[in-house]
Structures are given as C-alpha cells and as structure tokens.
C-alpha positions in Angstrom: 117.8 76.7 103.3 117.8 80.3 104.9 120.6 80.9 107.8 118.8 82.2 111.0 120.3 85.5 110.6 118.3 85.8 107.4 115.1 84.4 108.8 116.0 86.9 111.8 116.0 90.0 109.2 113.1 88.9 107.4 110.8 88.3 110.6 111.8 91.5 111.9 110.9 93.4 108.5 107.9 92.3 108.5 107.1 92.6 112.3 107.9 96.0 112.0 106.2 96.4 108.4 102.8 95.2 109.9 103.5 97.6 113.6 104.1 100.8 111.6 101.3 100.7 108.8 99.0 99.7 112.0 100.3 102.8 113.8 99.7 104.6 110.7 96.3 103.7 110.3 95.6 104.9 114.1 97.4 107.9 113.9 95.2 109.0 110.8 91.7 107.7 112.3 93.0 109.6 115.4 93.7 112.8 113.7 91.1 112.8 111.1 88.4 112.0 114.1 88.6 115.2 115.4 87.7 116.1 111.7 85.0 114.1 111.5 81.4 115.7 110.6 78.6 115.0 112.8 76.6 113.3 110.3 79.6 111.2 109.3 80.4 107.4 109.6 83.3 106.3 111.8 82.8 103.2 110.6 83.7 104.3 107.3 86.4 106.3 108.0 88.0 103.3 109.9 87.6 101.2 106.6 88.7 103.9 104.3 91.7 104.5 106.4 92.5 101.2 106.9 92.2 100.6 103.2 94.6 103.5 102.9 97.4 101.8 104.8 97.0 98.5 103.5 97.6 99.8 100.1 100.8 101.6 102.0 101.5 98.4 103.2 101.3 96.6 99.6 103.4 99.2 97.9 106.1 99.1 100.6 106.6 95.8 100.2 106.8 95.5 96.6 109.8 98.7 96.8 111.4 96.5 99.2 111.8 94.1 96.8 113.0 96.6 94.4 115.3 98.0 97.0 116.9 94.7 97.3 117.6 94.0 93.7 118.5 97.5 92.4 120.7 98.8 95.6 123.5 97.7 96.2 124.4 98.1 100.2 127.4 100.1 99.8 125.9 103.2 97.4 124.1 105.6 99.6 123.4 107.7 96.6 121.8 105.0 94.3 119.8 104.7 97.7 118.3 107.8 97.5 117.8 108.2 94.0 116.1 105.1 93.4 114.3 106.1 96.9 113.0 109.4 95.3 112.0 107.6 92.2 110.1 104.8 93.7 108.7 106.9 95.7 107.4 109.1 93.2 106.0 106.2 91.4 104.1 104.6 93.9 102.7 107.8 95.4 100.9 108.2 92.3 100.3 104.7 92.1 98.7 104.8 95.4 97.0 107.8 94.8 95.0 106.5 91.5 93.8 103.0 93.8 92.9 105.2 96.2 90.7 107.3 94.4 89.3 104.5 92.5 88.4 102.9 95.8 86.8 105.9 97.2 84.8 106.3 93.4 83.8 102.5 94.3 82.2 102.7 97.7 80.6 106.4 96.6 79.7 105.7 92.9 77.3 108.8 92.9 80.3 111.1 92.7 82.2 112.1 89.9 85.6 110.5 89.1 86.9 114.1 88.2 86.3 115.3 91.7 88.8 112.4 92.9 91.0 113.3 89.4 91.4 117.1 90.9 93.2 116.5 94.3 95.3 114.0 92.5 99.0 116.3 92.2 98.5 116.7 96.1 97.8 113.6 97.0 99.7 111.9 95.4 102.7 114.2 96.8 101.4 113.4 100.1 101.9 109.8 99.6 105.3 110.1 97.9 106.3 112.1 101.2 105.1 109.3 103.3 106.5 106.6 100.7 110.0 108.9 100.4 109.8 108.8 104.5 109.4 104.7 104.5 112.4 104.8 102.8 114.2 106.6 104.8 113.7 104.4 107.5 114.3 101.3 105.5 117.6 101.7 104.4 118.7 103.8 107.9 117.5 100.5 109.7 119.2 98.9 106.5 123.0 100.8 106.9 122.6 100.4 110.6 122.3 96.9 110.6 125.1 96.6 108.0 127.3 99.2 110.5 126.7 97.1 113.2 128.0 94.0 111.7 130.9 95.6 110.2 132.1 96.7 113.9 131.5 93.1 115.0 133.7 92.1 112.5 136.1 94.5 113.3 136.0 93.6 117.0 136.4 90.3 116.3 139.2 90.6 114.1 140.7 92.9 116.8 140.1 90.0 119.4 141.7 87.7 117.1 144.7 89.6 116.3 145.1 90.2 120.3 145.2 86.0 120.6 147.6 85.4 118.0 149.8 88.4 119.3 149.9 87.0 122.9 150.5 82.9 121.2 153.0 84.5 119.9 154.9 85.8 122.6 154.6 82.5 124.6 156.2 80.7 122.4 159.3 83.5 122.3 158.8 82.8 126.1 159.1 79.1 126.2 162.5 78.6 124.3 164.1 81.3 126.7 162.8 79.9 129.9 164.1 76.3 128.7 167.2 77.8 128.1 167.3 79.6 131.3 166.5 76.4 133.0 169.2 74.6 131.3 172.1 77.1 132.0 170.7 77.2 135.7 171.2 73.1 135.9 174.6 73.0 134.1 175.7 75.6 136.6 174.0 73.8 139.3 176.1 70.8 137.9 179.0 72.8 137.8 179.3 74.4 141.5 178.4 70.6 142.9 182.1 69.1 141.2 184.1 71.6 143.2 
C-alpha cells in the first residue's frame, strides 16, 4: 500500500502534468490565432493543437517513468544527460506522430512536405521536451531539499531535547544534595 506522501507526489504530478500541457495547448491556440488565415478553421487548429499537447502529454509521461528508473536522486549530472537524451528522442518521436497526424486529417498533401520541416521541428519539441525536464527534476531536487532541511530541523530539535534532559538530570542529583546538606545543617544548629 502507498504511504500518503507518495499518493501526495503522485496526485500532484499529475495535477500539474494535466494544468501545464492544458496551458500549453492555450498558449499555442492563442499565439497561433493571431496567425491564423482568414479562410482557415479554428476549429481545426484547436484540434490539431490540442493533439499536439496530448502527444506532449503522452511522451512526458512515459520520460517520467524513465526518469524514475534511470536517475538516481542524488546525480544532477546523470539528470541532465539522460534529460538531453530523452529529450532528443522523443522530440523526434513527437515530431514523426505529429506529422503523420497532420498527413492523416490532410491526405491530399505530400508526406515529404511534412518529411522537410522535420530537423526543426523536431528541435522545437526537444527544446520544449529538454524544458519539461527542467522543471521536473527542479520540482524534483526541491522537493528532495526540502525534506532534507526537515530532517535536519528535526534532528536539530531532537538534539536540543536530549541536550536540555540532560542537564536536568545533572540538576536533580545536586539539588538533592543541596537539600540534604541544608537539613543536616538544619539538624545540626537545632542540637546547640
């Protein structure tokens, strides 16, 4: 059975997986609006776009799970080479689906004209991949840092409590003592 902190890490990965390739999709309808020619379908560049970051979406998950097996936590630089080569990978990946997609829903163009802006592209989305990644393992270390220092405070806290039990019980023998040697005199200046 998953702890909650786990469940906690998972629901927030994917909360923020499913916020940011939405924001994505936006921000590219929004910019490529302005772009748009007259004659043109928003419709379709909705759907396209949105088929766009659903494939980002797809491909980001599937690195995460080869982030998790292949990084350890402690090795920034694994981090970013794997980062650059995953990255690398599934830009082109996503490049190739995305030009089939686009040869699928406009059949009456050639493939080779999607083949052509290939190189680009697929840099494009091995910047944006690359950029995920970023963000994933800076979210990642933070979270790790963060834990670390509440350690560390605890253990400080802890350290603290044992110091201070410590000292009261070098207290309590001497104030018995003092007590003692304050009754015998007591005792003492009563017998004269």
């Amino acid at each position: 059975m998953l702890s909650f902190e786990v469940k906690e890490k998972i629901f927030s990965f994917w909360v923020l997986q499913v916020i940011g390739w939405l924001s994505y999709w936006l921000l590219v309808c929004l910019t490529l609006l302005s772009l748009l020619p007259a004659d043109a379908s928003i419709s379709e560049l909705f759907r396209s776009k949105l088929m766009r970051a659903f494939l980002g979406f797809l491909l980001t998950g599937v690195m995460r799970l080869i982030y998790k097996r292949f990084v350890s936590p402690q090795s920034v630089g694994a981090a970013a080479a794997v980062s650059i080569i995953a990255s690398i990978i599934f830009g082109i990946i996503w490049e190739y689906s995305m030009s089939i997609f686009y040869w699928s829903i406009t059949p009456d163009r050639e493939f080779s004209v999607y083949y052509a802006a290939l190189p680009q592209n697929a840099l494009n989305y091995s910047i944006i991949l690359l950029g995920w990644s970023v963000l994933y393992f800076g979210i990642k270390f933070w979270r790790e840092w963060q834990i670390e220092r509440e350690n560390a405070l605890q253990s400080a806290t802890l350290a603290q409590q044992a110091q201070l039990e410590m000292l009261r019980y070098q207290i309590n023998p001497h104030f018995l003592f003092n007590a003692l040697n304050s009754i015998r005199a007591m005792v003492n200046e009563d017998q004269n």
